[in-house]
N, C-alpha and C positions, 0 to 999 in steps of 0.2 A: 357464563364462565368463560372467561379470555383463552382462549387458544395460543399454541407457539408456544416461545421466549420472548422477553422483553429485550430489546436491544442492549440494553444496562449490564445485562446479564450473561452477555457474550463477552468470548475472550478477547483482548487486545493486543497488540503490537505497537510498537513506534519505528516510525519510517526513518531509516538513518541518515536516508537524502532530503528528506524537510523535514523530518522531525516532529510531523503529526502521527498523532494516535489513529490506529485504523480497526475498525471490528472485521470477526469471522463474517465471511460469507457463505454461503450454501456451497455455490460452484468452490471452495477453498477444501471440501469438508477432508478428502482426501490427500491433500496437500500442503494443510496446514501449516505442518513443521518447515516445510521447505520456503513458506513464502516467508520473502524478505520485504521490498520494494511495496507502498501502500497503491502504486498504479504503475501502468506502461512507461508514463513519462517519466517518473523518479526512477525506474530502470533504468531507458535510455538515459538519462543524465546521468547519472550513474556511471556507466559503463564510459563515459563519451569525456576526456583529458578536458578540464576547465579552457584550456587555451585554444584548443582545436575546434571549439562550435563558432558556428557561423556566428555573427551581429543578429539582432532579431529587427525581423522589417516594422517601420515604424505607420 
């Protein structure tokens, strides 16, 4: 007999800064409502004026 939840079956979100769907995480379980951002990076960009980031090194 399977143990857990099936990932399927977890709650989702979508990321307002790309726009991917992201499931619950364990470390979220308490936080839930508050997370926004699907990671660090969609935060920082987020927070960071389109015109004010560096060029990205190529």
């Amino acid at each position: 007999m399977p143990r857990g939840t099936a990932k399927r079956d977890l709650p989702t979100k979508v990321c307002p800064h790309c726009g991917r769907p992201f499931a619950w995480r364990k470390k979220w379980a308490r936080d839930w409502d508050n997370v926004i951002y699907c990671s660090q990076r969609c935060r920082g960009a987020a927070r960071t004026p389109r015109g004010d980031r560096p060029a990205m090194a190529r």
